[in-house]
C-alpha atoms as an extended CHARMM CRD file, in Angstrom:
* protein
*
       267  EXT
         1         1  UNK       CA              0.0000000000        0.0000000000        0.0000000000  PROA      1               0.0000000000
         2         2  UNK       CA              2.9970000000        2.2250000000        0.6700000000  PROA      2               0.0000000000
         3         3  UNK       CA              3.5920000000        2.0120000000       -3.0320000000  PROA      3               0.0000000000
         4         4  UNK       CA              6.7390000000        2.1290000000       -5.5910000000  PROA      4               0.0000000000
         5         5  UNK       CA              5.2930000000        3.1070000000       -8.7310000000  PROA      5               0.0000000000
         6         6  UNK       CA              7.6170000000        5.3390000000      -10.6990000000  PROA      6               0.0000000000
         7         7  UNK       CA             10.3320000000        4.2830000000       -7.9370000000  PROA      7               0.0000000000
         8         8  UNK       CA             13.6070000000        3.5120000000       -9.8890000000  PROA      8               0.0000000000
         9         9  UNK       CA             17.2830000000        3.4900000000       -9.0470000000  PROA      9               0.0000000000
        10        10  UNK       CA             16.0540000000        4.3470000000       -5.4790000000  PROA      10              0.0000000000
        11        11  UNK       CA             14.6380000000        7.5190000000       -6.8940000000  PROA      11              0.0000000000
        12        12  UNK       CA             10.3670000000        8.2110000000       -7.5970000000  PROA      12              0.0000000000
        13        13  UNK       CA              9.8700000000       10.1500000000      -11.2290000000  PROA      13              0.0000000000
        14        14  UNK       CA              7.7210000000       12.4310000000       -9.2810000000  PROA      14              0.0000000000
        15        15  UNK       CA              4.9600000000       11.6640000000      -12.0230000000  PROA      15              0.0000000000
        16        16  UNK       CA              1.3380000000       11.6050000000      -10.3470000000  PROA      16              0.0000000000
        17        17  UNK       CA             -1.5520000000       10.8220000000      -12.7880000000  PROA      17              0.0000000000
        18        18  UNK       CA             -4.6330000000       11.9260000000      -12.9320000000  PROA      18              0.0000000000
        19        19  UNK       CA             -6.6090000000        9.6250000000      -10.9440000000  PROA      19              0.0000000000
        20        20  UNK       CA             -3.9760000000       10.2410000000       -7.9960000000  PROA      20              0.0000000000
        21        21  UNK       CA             -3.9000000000       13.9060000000       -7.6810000000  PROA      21              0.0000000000
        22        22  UNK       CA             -4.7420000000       15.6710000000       -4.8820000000  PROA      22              0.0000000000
        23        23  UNK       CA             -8.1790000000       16.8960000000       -3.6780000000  PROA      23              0.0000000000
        24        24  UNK       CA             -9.4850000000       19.2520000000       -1.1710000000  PROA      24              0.0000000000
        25        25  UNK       CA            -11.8240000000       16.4850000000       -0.1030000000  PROA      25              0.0000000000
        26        26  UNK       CA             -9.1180000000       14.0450000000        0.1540000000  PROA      26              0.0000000000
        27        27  UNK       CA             -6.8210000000       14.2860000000        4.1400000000  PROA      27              0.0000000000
        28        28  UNK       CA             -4.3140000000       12.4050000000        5.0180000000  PROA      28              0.0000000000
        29        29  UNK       CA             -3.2810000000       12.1900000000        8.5360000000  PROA      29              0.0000000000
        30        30  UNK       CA              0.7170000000       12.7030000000        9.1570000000  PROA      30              0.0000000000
        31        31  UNK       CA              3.4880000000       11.1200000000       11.3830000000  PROA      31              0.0000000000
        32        32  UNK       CA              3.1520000000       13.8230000000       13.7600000000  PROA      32              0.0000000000
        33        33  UNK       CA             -0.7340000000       13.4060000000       13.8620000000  PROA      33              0.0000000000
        34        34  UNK       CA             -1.7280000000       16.0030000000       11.8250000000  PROA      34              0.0000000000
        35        35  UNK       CA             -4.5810000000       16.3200000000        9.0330000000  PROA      35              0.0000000000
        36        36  UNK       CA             -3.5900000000       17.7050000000        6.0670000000  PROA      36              0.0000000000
        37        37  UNK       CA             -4.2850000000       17.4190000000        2.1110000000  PROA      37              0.0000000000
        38        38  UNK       CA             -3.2790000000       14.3170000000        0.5890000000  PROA      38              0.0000000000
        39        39  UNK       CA             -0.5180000000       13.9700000000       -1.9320000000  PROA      39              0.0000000000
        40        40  UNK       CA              1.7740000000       11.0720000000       -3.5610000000  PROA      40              0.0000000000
        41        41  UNK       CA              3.7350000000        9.4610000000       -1.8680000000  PROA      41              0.0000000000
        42        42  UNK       CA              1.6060000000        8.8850000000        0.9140000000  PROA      42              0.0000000000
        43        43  UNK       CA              3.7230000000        7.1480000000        2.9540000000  PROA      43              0.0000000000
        44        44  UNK       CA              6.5280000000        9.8180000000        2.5860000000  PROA      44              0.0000000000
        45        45  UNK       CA              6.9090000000       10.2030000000        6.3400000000  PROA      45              0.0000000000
        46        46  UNK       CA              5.8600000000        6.4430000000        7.9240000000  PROA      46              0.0000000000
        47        47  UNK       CA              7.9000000000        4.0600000000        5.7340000000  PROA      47              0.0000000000
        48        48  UNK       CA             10.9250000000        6.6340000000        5.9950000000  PROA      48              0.0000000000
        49        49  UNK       CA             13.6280000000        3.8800000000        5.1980000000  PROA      49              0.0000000000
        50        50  UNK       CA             12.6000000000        2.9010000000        1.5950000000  PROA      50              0.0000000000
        51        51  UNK       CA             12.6230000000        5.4850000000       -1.5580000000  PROA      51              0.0000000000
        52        52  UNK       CA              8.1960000000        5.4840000000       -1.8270000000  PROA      52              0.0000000000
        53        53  UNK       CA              6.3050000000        6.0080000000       -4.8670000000  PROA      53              0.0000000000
        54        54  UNK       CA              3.0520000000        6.4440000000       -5.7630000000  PROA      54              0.0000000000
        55        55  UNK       CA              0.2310000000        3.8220000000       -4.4110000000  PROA      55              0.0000000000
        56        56  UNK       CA             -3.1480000000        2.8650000000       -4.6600000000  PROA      56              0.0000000000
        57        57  UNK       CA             -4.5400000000        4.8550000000       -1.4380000000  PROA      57              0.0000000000
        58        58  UNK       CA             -4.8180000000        8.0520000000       -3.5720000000  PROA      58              0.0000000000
        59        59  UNK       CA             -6.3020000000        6.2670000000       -6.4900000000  PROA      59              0.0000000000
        60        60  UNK       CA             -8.7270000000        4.4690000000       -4.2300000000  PROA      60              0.0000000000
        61        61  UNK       CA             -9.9070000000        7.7280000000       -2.5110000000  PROA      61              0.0000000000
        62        62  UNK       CA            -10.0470000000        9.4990000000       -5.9060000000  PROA      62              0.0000000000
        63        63  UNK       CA            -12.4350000000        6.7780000000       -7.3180000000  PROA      63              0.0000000000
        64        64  UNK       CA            -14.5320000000        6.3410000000       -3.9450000000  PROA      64              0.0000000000
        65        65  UNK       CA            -15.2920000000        9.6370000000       -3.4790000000  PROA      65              0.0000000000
        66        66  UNK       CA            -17.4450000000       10.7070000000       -6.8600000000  PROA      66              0.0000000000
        67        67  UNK       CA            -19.4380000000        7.9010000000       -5.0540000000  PROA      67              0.0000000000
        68        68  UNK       CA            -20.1320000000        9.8910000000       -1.6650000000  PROA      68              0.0000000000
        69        69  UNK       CA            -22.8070000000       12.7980000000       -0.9640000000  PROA      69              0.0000000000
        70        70  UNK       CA            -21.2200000000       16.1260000000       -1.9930000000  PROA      70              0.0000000000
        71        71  UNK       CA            -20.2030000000       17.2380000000        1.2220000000  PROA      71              0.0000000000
        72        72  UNK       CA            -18.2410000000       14.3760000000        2.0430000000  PROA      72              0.0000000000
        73        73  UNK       CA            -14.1960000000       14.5570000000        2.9020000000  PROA      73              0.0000000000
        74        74  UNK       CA            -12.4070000000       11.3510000000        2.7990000000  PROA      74              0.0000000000
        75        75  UNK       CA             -9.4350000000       10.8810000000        5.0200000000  PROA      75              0.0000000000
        76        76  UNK       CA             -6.2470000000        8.3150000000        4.9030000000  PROA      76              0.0000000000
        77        77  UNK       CA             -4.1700000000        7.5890000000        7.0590000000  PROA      77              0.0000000000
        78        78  UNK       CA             -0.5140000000        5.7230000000        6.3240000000  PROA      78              0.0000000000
        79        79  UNK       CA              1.0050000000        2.9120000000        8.3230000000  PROA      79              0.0000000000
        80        80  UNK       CA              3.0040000000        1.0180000000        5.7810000000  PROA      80              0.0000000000
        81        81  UNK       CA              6.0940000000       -0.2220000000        6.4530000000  PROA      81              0.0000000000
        82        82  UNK       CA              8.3280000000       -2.4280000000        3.7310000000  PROA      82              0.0000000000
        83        83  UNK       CA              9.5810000000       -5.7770000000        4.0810000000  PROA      83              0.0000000000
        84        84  UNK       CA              7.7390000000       -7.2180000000        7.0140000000  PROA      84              0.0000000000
        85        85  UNK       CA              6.2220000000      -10.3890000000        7.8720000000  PROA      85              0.0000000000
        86        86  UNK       CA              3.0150000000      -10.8830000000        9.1740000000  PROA      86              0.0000000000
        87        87  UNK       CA              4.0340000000      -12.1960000000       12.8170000000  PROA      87              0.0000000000
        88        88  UNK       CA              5.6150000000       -8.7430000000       12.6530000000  PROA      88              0.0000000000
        89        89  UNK       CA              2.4360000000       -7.1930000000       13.3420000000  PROA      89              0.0000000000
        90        90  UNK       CA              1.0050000000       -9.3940000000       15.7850000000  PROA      90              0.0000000000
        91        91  UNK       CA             -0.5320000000       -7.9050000000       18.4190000000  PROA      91              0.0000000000
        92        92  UNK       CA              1.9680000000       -5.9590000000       21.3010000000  PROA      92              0.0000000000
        93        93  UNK       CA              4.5490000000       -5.6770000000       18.8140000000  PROA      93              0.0000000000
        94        94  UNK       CA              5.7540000000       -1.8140000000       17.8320000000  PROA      94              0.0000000000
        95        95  UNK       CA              3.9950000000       -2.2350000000       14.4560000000  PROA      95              0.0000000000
        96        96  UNK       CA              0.9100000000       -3.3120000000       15.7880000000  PROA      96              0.0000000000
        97        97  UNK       CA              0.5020000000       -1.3280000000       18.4120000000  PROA      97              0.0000000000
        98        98  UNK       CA              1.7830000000        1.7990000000       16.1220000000  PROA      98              0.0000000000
        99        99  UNK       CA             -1.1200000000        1.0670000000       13.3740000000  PROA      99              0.0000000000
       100       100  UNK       CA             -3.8220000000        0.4450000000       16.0810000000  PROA      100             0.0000000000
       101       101  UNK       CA             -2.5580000000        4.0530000000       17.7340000000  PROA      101             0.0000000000
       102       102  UNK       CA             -2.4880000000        6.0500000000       14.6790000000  PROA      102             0.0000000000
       103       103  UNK       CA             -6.2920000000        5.0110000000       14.2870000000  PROA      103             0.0000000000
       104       104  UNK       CA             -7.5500000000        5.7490000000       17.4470000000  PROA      104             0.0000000000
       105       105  UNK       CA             -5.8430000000        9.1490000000       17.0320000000  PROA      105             0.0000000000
       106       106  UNK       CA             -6.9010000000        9.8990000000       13.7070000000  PROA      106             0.0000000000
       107       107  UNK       CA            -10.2910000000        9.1260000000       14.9140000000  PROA      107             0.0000000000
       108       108  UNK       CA            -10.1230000000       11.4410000000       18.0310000000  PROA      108             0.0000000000
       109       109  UNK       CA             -8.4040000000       14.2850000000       16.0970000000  PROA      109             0.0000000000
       110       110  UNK       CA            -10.7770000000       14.0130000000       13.4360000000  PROA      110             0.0000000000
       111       111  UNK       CA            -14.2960000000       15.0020000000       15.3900000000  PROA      111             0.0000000000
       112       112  UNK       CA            -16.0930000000       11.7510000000       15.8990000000  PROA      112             0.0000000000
       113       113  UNK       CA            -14.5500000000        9.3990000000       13.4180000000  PROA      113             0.0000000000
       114       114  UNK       CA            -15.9430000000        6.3360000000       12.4300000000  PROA      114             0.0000000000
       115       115  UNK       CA            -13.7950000000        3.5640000000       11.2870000000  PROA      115             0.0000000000
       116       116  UNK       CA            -15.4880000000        2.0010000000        8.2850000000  PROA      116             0.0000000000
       117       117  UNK       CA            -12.8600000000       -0.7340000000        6.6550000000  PROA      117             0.0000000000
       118       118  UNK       CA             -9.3810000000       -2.2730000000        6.5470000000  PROA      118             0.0000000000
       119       119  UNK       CA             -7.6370000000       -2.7710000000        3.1060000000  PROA      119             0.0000000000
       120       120  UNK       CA             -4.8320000000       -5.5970000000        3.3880000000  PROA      120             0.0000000000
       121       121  UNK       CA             -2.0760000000       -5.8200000000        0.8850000000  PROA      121             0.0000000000
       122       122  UNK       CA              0.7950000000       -8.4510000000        2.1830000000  PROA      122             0.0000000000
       123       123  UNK       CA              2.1500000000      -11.9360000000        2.5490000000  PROA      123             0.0000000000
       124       124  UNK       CA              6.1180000000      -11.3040000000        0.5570000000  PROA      124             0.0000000000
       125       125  UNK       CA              8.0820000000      -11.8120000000        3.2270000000  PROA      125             0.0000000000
       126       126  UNK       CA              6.2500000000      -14.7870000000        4.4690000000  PROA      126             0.0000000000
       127       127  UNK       CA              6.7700000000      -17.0880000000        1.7820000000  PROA      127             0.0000000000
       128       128  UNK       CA             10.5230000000      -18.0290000000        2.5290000000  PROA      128             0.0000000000
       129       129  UNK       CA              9.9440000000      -21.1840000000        4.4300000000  PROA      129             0.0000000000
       130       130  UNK       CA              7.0860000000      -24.0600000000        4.8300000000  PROA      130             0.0000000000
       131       131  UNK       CA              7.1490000000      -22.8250000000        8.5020000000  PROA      131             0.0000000000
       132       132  UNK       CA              5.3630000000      -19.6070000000        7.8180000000  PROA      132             0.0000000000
       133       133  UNK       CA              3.6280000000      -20.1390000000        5.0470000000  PROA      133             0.0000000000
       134       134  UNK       CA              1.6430000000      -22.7950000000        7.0620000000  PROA      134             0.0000000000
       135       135  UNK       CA              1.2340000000      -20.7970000000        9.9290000000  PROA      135             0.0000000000
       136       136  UNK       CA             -0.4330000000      -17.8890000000        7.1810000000  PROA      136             0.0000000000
       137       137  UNK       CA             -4.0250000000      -18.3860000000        7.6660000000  PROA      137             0.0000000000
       138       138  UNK       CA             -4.0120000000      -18.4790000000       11.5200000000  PROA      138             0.0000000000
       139       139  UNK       CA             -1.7370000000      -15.5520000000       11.6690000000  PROA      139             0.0000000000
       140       140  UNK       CA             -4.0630000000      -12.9080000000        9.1620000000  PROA      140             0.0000000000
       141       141  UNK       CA             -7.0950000000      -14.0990000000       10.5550000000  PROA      141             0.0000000000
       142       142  UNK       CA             -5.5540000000      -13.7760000000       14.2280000000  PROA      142             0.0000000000
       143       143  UNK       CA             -4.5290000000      -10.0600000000       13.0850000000  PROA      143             0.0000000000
       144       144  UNK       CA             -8.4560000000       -9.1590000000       11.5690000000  PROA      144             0.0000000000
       145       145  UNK       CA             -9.6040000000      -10.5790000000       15.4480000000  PROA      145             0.0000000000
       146       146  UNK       CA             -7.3730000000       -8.4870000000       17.2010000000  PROA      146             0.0000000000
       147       147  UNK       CA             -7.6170000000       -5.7270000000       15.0630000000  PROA      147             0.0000000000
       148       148  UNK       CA            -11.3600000000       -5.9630000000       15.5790000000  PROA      148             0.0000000000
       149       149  UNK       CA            -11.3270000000       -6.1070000000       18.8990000000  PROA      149             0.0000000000
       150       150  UNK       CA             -8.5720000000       -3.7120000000       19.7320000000  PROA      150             0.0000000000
       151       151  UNK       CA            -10.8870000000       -0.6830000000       18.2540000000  PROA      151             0.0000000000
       152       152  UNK       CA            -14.4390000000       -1.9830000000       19.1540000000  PROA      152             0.0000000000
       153       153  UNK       CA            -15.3280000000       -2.6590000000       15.7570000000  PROA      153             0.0000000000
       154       154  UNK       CA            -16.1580000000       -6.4960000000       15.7220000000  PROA      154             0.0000000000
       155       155  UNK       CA            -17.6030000000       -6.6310000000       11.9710000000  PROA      155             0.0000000000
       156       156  UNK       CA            -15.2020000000       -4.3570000000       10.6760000000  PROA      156             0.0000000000
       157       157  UNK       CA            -15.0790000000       -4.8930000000        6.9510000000  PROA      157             0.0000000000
       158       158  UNK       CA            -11.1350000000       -5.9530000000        5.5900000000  PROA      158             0.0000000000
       159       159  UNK       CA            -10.2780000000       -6.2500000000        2.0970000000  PROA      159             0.0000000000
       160       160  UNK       CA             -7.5470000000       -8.1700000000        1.5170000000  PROA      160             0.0000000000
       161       161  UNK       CA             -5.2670000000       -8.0010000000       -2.2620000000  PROA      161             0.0000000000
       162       162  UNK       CA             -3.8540000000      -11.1060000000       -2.6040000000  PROA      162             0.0000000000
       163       163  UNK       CA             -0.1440000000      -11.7760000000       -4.0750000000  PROA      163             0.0000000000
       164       164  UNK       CA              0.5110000000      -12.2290000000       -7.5020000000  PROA      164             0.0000000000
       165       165  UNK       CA              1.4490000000      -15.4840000000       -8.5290000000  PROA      165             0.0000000000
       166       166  UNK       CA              4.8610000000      -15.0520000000       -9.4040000000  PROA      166             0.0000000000
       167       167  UNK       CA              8.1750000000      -14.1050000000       -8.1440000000  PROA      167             0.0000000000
       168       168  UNK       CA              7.9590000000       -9.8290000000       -7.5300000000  PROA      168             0.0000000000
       169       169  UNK       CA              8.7070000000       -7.6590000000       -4.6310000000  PROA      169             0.0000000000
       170       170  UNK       CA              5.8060000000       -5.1770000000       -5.7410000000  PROA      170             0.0000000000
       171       171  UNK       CA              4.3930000000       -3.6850000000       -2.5290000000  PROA      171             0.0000000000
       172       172  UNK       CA              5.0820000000       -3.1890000000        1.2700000000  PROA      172             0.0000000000
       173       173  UNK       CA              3.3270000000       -4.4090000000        3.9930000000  PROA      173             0.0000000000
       174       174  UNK       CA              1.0390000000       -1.5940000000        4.2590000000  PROA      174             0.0000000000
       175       175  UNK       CA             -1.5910000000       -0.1430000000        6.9450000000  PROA      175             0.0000000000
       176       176  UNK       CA             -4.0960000000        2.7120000000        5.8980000000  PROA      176             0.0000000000
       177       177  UNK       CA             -7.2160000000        4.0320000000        7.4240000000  PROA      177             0.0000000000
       178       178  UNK       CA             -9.3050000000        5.9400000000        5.3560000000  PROA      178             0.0000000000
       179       179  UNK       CA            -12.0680000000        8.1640000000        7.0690000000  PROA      179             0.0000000000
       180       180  UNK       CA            -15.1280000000       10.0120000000        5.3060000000  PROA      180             0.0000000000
       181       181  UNK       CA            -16.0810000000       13.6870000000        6.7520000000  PROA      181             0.0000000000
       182       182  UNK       CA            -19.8980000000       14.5390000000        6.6960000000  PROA      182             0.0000000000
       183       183  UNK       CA            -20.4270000000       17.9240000000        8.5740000000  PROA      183             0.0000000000
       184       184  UNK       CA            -18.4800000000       20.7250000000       10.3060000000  PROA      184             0.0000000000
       185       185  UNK       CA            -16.0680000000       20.1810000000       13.0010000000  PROA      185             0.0000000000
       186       186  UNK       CA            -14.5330000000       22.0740000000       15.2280000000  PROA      186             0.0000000000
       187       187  UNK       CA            -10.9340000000       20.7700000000       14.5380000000  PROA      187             0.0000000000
       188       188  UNK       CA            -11.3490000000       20.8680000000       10.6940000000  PROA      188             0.0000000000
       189       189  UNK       CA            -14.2250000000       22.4500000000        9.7650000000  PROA      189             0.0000000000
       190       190  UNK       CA            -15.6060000000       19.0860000000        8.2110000000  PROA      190             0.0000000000
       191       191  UNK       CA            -17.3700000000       16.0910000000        9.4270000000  PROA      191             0.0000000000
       192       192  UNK       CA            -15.7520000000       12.4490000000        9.6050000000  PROA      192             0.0000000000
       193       193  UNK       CA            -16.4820000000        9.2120000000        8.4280000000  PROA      193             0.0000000000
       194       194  UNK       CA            -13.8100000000        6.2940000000        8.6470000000  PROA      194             0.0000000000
       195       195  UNK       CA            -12.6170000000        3.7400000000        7.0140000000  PROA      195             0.0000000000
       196       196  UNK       CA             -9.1780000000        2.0300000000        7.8880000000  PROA      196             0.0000000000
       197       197  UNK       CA             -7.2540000000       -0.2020000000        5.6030000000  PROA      197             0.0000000000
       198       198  UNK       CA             -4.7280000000       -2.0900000000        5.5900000000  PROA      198             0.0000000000
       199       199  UNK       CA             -2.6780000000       -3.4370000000        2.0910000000  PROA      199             0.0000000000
       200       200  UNK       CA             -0.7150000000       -6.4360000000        1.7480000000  PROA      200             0.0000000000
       201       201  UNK       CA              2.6990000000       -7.1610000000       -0.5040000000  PROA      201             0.0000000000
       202       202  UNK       CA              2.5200000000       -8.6010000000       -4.0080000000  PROA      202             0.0000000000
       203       203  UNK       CA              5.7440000000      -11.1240000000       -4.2300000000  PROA      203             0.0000000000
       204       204  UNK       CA              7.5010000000      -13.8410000000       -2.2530000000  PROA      204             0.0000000000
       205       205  UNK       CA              9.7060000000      -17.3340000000       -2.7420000000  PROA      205             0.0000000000
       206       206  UNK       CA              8.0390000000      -19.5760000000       -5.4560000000  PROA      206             0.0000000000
       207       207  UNK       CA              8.1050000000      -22.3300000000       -3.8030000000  PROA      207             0.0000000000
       208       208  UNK       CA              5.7400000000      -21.1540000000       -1.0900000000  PROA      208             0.0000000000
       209       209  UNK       CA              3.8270000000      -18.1790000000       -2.9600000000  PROA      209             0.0000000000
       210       210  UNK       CA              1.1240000000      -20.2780000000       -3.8080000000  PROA      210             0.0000000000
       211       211  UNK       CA              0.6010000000      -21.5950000000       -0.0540000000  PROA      211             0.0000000000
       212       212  UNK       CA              0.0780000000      -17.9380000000        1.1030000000  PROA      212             0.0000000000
       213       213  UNK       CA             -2.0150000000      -17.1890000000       -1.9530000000  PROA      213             0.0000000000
       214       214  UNK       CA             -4.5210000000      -20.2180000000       -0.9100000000  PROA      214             0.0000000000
       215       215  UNK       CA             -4.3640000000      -18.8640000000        2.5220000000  PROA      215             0.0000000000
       216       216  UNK       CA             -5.2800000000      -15.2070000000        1.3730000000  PROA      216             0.0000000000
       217       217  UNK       CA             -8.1080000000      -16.6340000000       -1.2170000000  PROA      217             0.0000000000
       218       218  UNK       CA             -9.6080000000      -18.8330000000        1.6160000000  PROA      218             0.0000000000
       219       219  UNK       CA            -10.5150000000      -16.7380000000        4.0050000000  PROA      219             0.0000000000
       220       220  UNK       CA            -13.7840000000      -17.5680000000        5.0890000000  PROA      220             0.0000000000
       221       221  UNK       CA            -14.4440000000      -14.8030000000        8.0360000000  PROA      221             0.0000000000
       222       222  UNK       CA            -17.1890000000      -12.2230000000        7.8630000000  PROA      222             0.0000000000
       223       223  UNK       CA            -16.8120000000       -9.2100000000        6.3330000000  PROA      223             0.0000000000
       224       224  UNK       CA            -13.7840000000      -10.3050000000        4.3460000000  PROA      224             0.0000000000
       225       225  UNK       CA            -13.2680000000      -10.0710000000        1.0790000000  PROA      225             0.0000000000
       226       226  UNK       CA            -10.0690000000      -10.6380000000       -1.6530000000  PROA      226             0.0000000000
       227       227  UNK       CA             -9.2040000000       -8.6690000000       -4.2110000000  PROA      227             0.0000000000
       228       228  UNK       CA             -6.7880000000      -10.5760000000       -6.9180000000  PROA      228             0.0000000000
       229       229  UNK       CA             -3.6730000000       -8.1860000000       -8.0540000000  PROA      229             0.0000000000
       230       230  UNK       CA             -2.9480000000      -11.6680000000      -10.6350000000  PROA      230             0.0000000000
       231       231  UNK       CA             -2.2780000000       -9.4760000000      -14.0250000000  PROA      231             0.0000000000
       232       232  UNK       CA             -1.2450000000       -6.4520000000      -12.6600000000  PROA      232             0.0000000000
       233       233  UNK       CA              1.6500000000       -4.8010000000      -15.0860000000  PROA      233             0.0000000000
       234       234  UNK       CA              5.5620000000       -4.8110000000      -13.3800000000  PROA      234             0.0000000000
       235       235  UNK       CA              8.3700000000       -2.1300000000      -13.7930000000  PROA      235             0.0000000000
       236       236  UNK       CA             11.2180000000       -3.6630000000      -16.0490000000  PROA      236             0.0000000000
       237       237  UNK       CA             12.8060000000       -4.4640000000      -12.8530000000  PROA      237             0.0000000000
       238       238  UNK       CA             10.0830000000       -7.5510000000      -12.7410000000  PROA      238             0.0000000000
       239       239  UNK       CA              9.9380000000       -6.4930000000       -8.8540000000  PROA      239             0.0000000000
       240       240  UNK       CA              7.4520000000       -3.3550000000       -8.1960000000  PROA      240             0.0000000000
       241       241  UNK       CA              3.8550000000       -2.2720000000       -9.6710000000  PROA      241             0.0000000000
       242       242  UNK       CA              4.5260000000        0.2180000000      -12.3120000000  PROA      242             0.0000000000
       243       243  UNK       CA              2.1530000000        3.2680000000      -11.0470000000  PROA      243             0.0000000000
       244       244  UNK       CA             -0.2530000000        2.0710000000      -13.9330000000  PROA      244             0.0000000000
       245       245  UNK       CA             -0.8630000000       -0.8210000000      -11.7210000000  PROA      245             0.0000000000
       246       246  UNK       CA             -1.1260000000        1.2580000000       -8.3870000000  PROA      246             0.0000000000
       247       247  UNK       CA             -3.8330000000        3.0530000000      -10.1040000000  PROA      247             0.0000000000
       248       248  UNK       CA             -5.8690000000       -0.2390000000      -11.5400000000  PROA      248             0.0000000000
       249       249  UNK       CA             -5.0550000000       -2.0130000000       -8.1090000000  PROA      249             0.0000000000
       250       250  UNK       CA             -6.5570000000        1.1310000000       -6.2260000000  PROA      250             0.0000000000
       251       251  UNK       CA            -10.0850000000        1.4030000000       -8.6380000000  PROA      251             0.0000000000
       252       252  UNK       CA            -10.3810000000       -2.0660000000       -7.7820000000  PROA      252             0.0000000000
       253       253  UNK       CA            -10.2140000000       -1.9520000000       -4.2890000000  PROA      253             0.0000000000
       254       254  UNK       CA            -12.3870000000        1.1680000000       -4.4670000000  PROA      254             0.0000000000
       255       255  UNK       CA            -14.8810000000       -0.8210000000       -6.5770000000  PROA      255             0.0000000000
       256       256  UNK       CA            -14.9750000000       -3.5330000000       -4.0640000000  PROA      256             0.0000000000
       257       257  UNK       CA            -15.4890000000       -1.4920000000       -0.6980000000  PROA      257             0.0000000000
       258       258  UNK       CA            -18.4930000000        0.0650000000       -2.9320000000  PROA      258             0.0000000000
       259       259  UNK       CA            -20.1460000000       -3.1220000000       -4.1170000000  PROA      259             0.0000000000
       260       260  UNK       CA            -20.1360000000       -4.9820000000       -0.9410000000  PROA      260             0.0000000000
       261       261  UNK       CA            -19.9930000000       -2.1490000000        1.6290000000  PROA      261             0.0000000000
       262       262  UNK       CA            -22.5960000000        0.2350000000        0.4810000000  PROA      262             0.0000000000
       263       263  UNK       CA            -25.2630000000       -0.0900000000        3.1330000000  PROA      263             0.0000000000
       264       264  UNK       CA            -22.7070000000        0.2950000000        5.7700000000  PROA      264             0.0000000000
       265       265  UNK       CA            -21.0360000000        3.0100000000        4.4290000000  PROA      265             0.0000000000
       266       266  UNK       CA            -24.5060000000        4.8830000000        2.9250000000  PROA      266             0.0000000000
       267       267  UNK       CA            -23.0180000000        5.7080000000       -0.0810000000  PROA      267             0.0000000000
C-alpha cells in the first residue's frame, strides 16, 4: 500500500496521474498526527527507510469519493512499512501497536470518526519457508480478530489483495485508514467518516507463494473479502507495480469497498 510506482534506481519520477492527484476532499493524517491534504507518496513520512512512490490509497480515494454525498471529505491515514512479515504485526509488537494508535488518534483528532474498513495488501516476506507459510491463515485471521477487537469494531469490513502469482517484490506491507467527513467540526471544519485499511505485498519465494495465496483466497471470516492483483503490469525491474498498476489495483479496491460495503457506508 505504501507504493513504488515510478520508484527507480532508489529515486520516484515524481509523475502523479490523474486519478492520484490531490483533492481538497481528500486528508491524510501525518506522522506527527496532523490532518492535512493528501498527496503522492503517501507514505513519505511512515515508511521513511525505503525510496516510496506512488500507491493505490490516492487512487482508491479518488475513485470512492465521486461515489459519496457532496459534502463528504475522505481521510487516509498511512502505516506502511516495507519488508515485514506478518508475525511482525502481531498484536503488542511496535507495528501493531503503532497502526492500532495512529487510528484511534486519527479518529479522536478528526471530530467523531468512524472507522469504516481495513484494506490488506501483504504476505512477501512470508513465503521463505514451509514454517510460515503454514502458519499464514491463523496468523491474518488472528490479526483481523485483534484488530477488531482492539478498536471496538467487531464486523469491521477488511479487504484483503492477494499476491501475484509469481516471483515480484511489488508492494510493502502496508496499513491505511481511510475516514469520510460529513459535517463541520470544530478541529477541521468538516465532518468524519472512517474507514481504515490495511494493504498487503505482491511477491515472495516460489516455492511457497502459492501456499500464502490459498491462505489469502480462503478466508472464510465475515466481512472479508479478496481482491486478486494476478495481471497487474511490473516495472522492467520484474519487482514493483509500475504506477499504472497502483492506479488499476486502487479502482479495484475502491470498486470492491463500494459493491459490498454500500449499506454500511450509505453511499
Amino acid at each position: 500500500m505504501a507504493g513504488r510506482g515510478g520508484v527507480r534506481h532508489r529515486r520516484w519520477d515524481g509523475v502523479v496521474p490523474p486519478e492520484c492527484r490531490p483533492n481538497p476532499s481528500i486528508l491524510r493524517f501525518s506522522a506527527r498526527c496532523h490532518w492535512e491534504e493528501a498527496h503522492e507518496p503517501l507514505h513519505c513520512d511512515i515508511d521513511t527507510a525505503k525510496i516510496c512512490g506512488v500507491g493505490p490509497g490516492m487512487a482508491f480515494a479518488n475513485a470512492l469519493l465521486p461515489r459519496l454525498s457532496d459534502e463528504a471529505v475522505l481521510g487516509l491515514v498511512p502505516c506502511a512499512i516495507g519488508g515485514t512479515a506478518i508475525k511482525e504485526w502481531e498484536r503488542g509488537s511496535r507495528l501493531y501497536d503503532e497502526m492500532v494508535r495512529r487510528a484511534r488518534n486519527a479518529a479522536e483528532l478528526g471530530g467523531g470518526g468512524e472507522i469504516k474498513a481495513v484494506l490488506w495488501y501483504q504476505g512477501e516476506s512470508d513465503t521463505t519457508s514451509h514454517a510460515t507459510a503454514e502458519a499464514y491463515a491463523a496468523n491474518i485471521e488472528k490479526l483481523i480478530r485483534d484488530v477488531r477487537i482492539d478498536l471496538s469494531l467487531p464486523s469491521l469490513p477488511f479487504i484483503q489483495a492477494s499476491l501475484l502469482p509469481i516471483l515480484t517484490s511489488l508492494l510493502f506491507l502496508s496499513a491505511m485508514f481511510v475516514f469520510r467527513f460529513h459535517a463541520a467540526t470544530p478541529c477541521l471544519g468538516i465532518g468524519l467518516s472512517f474507514v481504515p485499511y490495511v494493504v498487503a505485498i505482491a511477491s515472495g519465494d516460489t516455492h511457497y507463494l502459492e501456499k500464502i495465496r490459498e491462505a489469502q483466497l480462503g478466508i472464510s471470516m465475515p466481512n472479508v473479502l479478496n481482491v486478486d492483483a494476478m495481471g497487474l503490469p511490473l516495472n522492467e525491474d520484474n519487482l514493483h507495480l509500475t504506477t499504472e498498476a497502483q492506479v488499476l489495483l486502487g479502482n479495484m479496491l475502491a470498486e470492491a469497498y463500494a459493491k459490498h460495503f454500500s449499506t454500511i457506508d450509505g453511499l
